[in-house]
DRENLUMZA-552876 format. One line per field, with one value per residue (C-alpha): residue number from 1; x, y, z. Coordinates in steps of 0.25 Angstrom, whole numbers, always signed. Example, Ala and Ser with C-alpha at 12.3 -4.5 7.8 and 13.67 -1.06 7.14 Angstrom:
2
n: (1 2) $
X: (+49 +55) $
Y: (-18 -4) $
Z: (+31 +29) $
This chain:
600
n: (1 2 3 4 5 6 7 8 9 10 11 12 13 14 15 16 17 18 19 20 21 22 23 24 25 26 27 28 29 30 31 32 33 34 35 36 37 38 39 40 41 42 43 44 45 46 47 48 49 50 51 52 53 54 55 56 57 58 59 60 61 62 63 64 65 66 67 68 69 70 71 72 73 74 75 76 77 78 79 80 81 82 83 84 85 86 87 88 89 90 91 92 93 94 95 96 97 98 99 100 101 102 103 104 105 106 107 108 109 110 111 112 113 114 115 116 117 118 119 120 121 122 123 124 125 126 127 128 129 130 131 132 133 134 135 136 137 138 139 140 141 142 143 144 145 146 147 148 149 150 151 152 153 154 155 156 157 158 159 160 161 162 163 164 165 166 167 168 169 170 171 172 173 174 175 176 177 178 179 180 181 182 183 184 185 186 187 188 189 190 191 192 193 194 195 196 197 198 199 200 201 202 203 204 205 206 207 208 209 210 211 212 213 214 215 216 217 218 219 220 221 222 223 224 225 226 227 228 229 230 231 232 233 234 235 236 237 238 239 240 241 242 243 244 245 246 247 248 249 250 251 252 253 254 255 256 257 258 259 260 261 262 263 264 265 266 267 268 269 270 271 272 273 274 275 276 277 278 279 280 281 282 283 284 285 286 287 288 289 290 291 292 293 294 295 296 297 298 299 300 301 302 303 304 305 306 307 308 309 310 311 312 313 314 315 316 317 318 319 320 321 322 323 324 325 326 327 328 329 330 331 332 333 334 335 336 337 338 339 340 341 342 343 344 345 346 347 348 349 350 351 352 353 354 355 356 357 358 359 360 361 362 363 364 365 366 367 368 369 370 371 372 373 374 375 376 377 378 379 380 381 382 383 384 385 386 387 388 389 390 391 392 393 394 395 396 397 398 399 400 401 402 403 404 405 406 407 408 409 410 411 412 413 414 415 416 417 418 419 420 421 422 423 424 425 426 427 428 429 430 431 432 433 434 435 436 437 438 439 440 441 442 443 444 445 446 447 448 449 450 451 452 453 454 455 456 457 458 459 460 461 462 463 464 465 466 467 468 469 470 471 472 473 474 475 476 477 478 479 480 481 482 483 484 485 486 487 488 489 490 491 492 493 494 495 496 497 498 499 500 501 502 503 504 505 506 507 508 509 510 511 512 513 514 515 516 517 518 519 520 521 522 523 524 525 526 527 528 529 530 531 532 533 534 535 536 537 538 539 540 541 542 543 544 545 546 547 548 549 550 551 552 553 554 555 556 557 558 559 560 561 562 563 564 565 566 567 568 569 570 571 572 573 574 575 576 577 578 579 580 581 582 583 584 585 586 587 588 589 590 591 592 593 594 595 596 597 598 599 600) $
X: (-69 -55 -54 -64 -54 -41 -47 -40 -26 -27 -27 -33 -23 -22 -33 -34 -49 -59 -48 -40 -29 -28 -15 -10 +0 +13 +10 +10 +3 +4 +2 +16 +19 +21 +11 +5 +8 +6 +0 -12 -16 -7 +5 +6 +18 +17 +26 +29 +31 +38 +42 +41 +28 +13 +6 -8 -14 -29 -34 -48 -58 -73 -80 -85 -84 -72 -77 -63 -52 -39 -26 -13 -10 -23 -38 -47 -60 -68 -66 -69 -67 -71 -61 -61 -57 -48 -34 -21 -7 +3 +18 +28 +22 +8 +0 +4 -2 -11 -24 -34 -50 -57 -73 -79 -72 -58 -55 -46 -53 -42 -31 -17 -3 +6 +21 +26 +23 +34 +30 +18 +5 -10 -20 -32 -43 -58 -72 -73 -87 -90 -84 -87 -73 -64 -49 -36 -27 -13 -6 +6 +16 +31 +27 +39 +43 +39 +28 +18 +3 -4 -20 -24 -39 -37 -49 -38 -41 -35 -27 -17 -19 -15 -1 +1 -1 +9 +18 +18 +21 +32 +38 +48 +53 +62 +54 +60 +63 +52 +56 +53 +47 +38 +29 +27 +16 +19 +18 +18 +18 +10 -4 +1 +9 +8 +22 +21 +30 +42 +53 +48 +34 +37 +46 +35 +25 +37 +32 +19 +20 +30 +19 +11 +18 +24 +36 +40 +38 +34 +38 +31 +32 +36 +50 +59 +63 +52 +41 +30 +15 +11 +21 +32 +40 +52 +54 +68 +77 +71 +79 +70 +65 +77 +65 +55 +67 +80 +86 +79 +89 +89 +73 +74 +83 +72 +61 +71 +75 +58 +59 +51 +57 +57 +53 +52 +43 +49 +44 +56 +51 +45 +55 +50 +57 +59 +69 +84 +87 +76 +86 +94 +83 +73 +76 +72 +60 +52 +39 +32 +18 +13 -1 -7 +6 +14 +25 +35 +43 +43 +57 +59 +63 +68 +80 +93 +96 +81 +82 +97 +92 +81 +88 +100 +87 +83 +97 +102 +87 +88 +102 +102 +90 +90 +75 +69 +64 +56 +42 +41 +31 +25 +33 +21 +28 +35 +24 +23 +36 +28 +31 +38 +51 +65 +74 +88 +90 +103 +110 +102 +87 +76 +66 +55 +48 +45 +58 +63 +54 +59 +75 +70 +64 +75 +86 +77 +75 +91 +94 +84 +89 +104 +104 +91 +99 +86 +74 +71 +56 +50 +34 +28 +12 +2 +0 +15 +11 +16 +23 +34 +38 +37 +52 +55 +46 +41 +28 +18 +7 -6 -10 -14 -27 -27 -38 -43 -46 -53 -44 -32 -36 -39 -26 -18 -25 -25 -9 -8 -13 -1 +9 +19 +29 +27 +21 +8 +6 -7 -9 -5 -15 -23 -35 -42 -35 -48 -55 -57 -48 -55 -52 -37 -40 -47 -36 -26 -34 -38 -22 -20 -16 -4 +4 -2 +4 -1 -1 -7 +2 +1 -1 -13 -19 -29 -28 -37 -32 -17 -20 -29 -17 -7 -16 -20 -5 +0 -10 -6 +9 +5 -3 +6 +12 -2 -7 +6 +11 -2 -10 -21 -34 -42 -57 -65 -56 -68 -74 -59 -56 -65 -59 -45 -37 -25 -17 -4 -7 -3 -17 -18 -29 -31 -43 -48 -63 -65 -80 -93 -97 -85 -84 -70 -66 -58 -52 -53 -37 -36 -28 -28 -39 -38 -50 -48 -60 -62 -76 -87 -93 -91 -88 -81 -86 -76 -81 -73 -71 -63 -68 -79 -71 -71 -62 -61 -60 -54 -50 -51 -58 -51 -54 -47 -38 -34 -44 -51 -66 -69 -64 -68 -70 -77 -77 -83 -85 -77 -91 -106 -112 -119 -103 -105 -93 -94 -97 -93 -96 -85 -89 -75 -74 -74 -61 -57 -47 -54 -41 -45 -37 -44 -42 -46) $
Y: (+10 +13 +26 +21 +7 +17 +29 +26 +25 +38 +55 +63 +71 +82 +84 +87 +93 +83 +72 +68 +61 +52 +45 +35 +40 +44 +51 +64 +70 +85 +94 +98 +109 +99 +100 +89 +84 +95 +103 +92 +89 +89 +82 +76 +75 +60 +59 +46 +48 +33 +30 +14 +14 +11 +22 +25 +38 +37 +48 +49 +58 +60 +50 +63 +59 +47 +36 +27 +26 +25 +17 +15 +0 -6 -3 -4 -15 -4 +10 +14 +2 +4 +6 -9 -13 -5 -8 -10 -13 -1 -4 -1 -11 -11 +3 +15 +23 +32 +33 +41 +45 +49 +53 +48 +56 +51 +66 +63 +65 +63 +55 +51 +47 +42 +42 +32 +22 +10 +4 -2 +4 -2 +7 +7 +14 +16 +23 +22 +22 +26 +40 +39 +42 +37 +34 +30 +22 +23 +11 +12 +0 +9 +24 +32 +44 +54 +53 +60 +59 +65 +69 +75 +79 +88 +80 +78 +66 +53 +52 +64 +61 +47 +55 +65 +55 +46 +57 +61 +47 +44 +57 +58 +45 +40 +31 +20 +24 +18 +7 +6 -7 -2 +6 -5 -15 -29 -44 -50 -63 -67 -68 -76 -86 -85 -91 -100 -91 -94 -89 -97 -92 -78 -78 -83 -71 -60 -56 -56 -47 -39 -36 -32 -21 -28 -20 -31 -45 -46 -61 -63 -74 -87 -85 -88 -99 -109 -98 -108 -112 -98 -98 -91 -102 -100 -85 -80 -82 -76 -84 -88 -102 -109 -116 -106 -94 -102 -89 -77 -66 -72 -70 -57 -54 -60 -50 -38 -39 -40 -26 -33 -32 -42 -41 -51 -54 -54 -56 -52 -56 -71 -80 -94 -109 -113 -102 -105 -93 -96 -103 -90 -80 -88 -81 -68 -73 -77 -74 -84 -85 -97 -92 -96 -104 -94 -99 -88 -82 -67 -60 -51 -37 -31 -40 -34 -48 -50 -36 -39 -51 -47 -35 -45 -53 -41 -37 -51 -53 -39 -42 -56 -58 -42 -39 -26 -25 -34 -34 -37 -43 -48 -35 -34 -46 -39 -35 -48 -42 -30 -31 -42 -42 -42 -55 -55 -42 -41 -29 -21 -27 -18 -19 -12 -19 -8 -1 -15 -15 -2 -8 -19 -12 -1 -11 -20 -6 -4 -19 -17 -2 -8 -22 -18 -9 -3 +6 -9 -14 -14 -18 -17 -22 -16 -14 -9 +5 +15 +26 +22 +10 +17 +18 +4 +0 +8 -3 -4 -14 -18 -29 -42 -41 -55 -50 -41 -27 -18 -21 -18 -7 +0 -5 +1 +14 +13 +12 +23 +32 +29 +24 +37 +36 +22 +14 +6 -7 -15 -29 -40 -42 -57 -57 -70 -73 -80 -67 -57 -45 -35 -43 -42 -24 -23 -30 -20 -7 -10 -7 +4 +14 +5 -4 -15 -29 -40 -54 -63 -71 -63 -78 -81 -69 -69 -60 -51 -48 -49 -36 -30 -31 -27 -14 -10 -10 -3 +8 +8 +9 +22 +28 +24 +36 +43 +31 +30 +43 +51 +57 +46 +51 +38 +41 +35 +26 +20 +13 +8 +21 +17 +28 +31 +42 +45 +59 +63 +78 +79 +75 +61 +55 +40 +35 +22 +18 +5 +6 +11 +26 +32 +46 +50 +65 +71 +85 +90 +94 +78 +74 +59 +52 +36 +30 +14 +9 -2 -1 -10 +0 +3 +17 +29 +41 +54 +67 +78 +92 +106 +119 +116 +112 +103 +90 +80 +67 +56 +42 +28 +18 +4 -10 -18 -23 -11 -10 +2 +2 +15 +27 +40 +55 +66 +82 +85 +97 +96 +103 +105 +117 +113 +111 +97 +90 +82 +68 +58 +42 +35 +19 +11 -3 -10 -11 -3 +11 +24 +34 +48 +61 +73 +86 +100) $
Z: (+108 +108 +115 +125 +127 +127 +133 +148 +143 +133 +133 +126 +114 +105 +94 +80 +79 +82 +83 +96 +100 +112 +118 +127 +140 +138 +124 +122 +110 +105 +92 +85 +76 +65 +52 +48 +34 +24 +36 +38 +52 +66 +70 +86 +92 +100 +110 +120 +136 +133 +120 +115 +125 +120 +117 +109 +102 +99 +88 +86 +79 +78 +68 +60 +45 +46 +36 +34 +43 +31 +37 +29 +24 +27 +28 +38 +36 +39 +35 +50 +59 +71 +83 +88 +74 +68 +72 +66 +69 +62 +61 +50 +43 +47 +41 +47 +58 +51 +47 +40 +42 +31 +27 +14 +7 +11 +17 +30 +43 +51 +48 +58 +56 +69 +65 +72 +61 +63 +76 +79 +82 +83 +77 +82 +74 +72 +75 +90 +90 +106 +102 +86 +84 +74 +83 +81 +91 +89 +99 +98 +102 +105 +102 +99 +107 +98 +87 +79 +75 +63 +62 +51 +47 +36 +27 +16 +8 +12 +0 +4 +19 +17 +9 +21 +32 +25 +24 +38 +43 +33 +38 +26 +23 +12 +2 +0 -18 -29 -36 -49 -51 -41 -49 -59 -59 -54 -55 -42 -41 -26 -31 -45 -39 -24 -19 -33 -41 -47 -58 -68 -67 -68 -77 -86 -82 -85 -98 -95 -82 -89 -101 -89 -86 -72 -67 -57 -50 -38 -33 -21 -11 -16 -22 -11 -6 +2 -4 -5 +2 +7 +21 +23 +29 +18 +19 +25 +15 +4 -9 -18 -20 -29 -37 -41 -44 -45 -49 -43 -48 -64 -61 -56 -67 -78 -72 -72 -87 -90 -82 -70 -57 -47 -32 -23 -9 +3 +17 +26 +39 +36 +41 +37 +44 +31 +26 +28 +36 +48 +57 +57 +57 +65 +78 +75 +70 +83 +77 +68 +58 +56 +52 +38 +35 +35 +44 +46 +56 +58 +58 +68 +60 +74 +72 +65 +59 +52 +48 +42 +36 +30 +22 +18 +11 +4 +1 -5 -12 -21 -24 -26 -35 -40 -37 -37 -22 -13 -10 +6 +13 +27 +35 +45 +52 +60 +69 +73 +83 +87 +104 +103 +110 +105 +111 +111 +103 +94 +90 +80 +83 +86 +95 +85 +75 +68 +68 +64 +52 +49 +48 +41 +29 +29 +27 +17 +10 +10 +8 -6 -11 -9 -17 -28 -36 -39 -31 -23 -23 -10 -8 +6 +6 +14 +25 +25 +21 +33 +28 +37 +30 +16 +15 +14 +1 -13 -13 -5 -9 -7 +3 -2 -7 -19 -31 -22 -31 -19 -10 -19 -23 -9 -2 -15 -13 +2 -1 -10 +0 +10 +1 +2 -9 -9 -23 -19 -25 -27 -22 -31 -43 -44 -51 -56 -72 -75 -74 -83 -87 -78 -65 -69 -70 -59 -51 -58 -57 -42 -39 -51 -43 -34 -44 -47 -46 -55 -48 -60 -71 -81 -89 -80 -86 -97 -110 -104 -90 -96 -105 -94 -85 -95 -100 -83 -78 -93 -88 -74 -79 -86 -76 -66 -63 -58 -52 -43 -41 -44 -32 -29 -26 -21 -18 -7 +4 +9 -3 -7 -17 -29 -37 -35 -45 -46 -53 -59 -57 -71 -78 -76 -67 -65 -57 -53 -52 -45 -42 -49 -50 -48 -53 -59 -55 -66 -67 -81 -80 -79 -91 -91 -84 -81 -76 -70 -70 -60 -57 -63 -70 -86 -85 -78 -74 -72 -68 -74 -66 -72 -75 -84 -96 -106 -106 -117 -113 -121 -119 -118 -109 -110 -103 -94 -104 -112 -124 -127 -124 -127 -134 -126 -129 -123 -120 -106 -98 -85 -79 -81 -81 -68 -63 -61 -64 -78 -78 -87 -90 -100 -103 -96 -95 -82 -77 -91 -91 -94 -100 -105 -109 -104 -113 -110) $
């Protein structure tokens, strides 16, 4: 449908193979002498007769054996929508232009990457079925003067296209440094209290998220000033309400001597009528929500004084209350300027939203390293996942998803695979505390291989899922270093990775089962093997390969809790004598651990 509705206004390109490129007038497209990322695929100079003109590339390639179409900070409905359907709107903000197709086997049939990543583009995407094509429509709204485009079809898997394509796109950027805290498990308190949260309250839960192994608070909206009924009709001056934290810096203090840092939510560009600075910001403000009660107005980030006052907030909070960093939410706001004009300029506006976003989060990112005194915090959510954004936060988290495991678990993977050097958190934990202790694991293993955050009172936990959330994240804290900085090897895209491993490179190999028969591969030089098995079934089947060797097995398989179910020993030959890789069976408790030494 889409070439067939664009065909009049478009000419026929280069080609990689069976896959071609078309473009719109005043575009030129050639081959340049550059490699692709580690040699992969063919780089195309894009040049622009007029520069800050409209301008559309269409790629598109034969159907062949494309089963998923894999997009960076969201996911499709379908795995291959068709071309009517699939559209969405990239910005700094707002995924990335880029893209993958795979087969069954989540080998890359063809996969694309457009460097102009900052402004605004519409993509357009999906099997056009007159011409039983997959194609890709870049619109883009200002296109530059000089860009680039990437195809590759090199049938790596998606896992290290994902990495390469990434890499290309964030074309040497400095990430922003990790923060400690970072990689530690947190509470966060949105799904436990809402914007019902107060000093008191948490100072009560301390020890008990402490026990847990929580490395930070997060204290989501509600703490400031007029942070009530669900709106955002208080936010703009971002001091915190005098009655739920009379003294937010004593209460950061408390947290910091338990060893629990404190960050706190932040929504820079909501400016409610309520806040005391609106008569002085409302005029660069023009935009206003009103939807689901939200009531706000949208600051416009292409103004020097929002952008001023915004980093004089983050400077004053850090050095005020002392907080380790800020968790910043609701940026995809500032599309709602896309095309609008810029009345009454002042010195040192701009007229780009994207390049406006770009000075906001540099001089937040300044403001924050300048008045931490540490690495600072800084969480972004999906869909904020461009590689271009990457230098102004070290957390990229999940979208919302309340009690929802599947979905958890896919967006934290989907994360993974385009999270550059930056640390993927999963979404907030809620699960029902009138439940058993295996609702609270599978919650907590669904996001095992991001950092999870709790977001249940540790109080409102029963015995059970207390100590099965204690033992979970106590095992995630000692695997942490493979299950973050590991090289994750997640299997099958379109069923939502049921099994997902993870390897040090030193012997260590953690794997994830999250559906029934799931066969664990296992190299016979594997020297630690840890199975999470998040499946329904009651047991664990791993599938050893070597050189016809014998391996001893020994270990134990725990429950959801931590107590020892079964005490496991066993010599196995890595192969048949038909060659047929050996298979093995070992009884683990739903939701239970499976830990073996492997000796040869």
């Amino acid at each position: 449908m889409l070439l067939d509705h664009f065909k009049d206004m478009l000419h026929e390109g280069q080609s990689l193979g069976a896959t071609w490129i078309m473009h719109s007038d005043g575009l030129t497209i050639e081959t340049t002498c550059e490699d692709g990322p580690a040699s992969k695929g063919i780089v195309f100079d894009v040049t622009a007769a007029n520069p800050g003109a409209t301008a559309t590339i269409v790629i598109g390639k034969p159907l062949g054996s494309i089963q998923r179409f894999h997009m960076v900070g969201s996911r499709c409905r379908e795995p291959l929508p068709a071309d009517w359907a699939g559209v969405t709107q990239v910005s700094l903000v707002n995924s990335a232009p880029m893209g993958c197709m795979v087969d069954d086997a989540d080998r890359n049939v063809l996969s694309f990457a457009y460097s102009f990543a900052q402004d605004e583009i519409t993509m357009r995407y999906g099997v056009d079925e007159e011409h039983v094509l997959f194609v890709v429509m870049l619109q883009i709204q200002r296109v530059p003067g000089h860009s680039r485009l990437l195809l590759m079809d090199d049938g790596l898997p998606l896992d290290e296209t994902m990495r390469l394509l990434v890499e290309w796109v964030a074309d040497g950027s400095a990430p922003l440094l990790m923060a400690d805290k970072a990689l530690e498990p947190v509470f966060s308190t949105w799904y436990a209290y809402l914007q019902n949260v107060d000093a008191e309250t948490l100072g009560r839960e301390l020890d008990g998220m402490s026990r847990l192994g929580c490395g930070s608070i997060f204290i989501d909206d509600g703490w400031q000033q007029y942070g009530s009924g669900r709106g955002y009709s208080g936010c703009g001056d971002w001091v915190p309400d005098p009655v739920k934290f009379p003294d937010m810096s004593a209460t950061v203090r408390r947290f910091q001597d338990a060893g629990v840092g404190v960050v706190l939510w932040i929504a820079p560009l909501l400016l409610g009528e309520k806040a005391h600075v609106f008569k002085t910001l409302e005029r660069y403000a023009p935009i206003h929500d009103d939807g689901l009660g939200r009531q706000f107005h949208v600051l416009d980030p292409r103004r020097k004084a929002v952008r001023d006052y915004i980093g004089g907030v983050c400077a004053r909070m850090a050095k005020d209350y002392g907080i380790a960093g800020l968790k910043i939410d609701f940026l995809e706001q500032a599309g709602a300027y896309q095309g609008q004009p810029l009345e009454n300029p002042e010195p040192g506006d701009v007229t780009d939203v994207g390049e406006a976003m770009r000075l906001m989060l540099e001089r937040i990112k300044t403001m924050l390293i300048e008045n931490c005194g540490q690495v600072p915090v800084v969480e972004f959510r999906q869909p904020y996942s461009s590689p271009v954004i990457a230098p102004y936060s070290n957390i990229v988290r999940a979208s919302d998803c309340p009690a929802d495991a599947l979905t958890n678990r896919i967006r934290t993977i989907d994360e993974r695979l385009a999270a550059g050097n930056r640390v993927v958190h999963g979404d907030m934990l809620l699960w029902d505390v009138n439940a058993g202790a295996e609702t609270c694991a599978a919650q907590i293993l669904a996001s095992f291989f991001a950092v999870p955050q709790i977001s249940v009172p540790p109080s409102a936990m029963s015995n059970g899922q207390y100590e099965s959330c204690r033992f979970l994240l106590s095992l995630w804290r000692k695997h942490r270093n493979v299950l973050l900085n590991g090289r994750l090897q997640p299997v099958s895209s379109i069923l939502g990775y049921p099994l997902v491993h993870a390897f040090d490179g030193n012997g260590t190999q953690v794997s994830g089962v999250y559906a029934p028969d799931m066969i664990i591969d296992v190299d016979a030089d594997t020297r630690t093997l840890i199975i999470l098995n998040a499946s329904t079934e009651n047991n664990v089947t791993i599938r050893l390969r070597g050189d016809g060797g014998t391996v001893k097995l020994t270990g134990h398989a725990y429950d959801c809790t931590g107590a020892i179910t079964m005490q496991f020993e066993e010599d196995t030959d890595t192969f048949r004598e038909n060659g047929d890789a050996t298979i093995t069976t070992i009884p683990v408790p739903t939701y239970g651990i499976l830990e073996l030494a492997l000796e040869r």
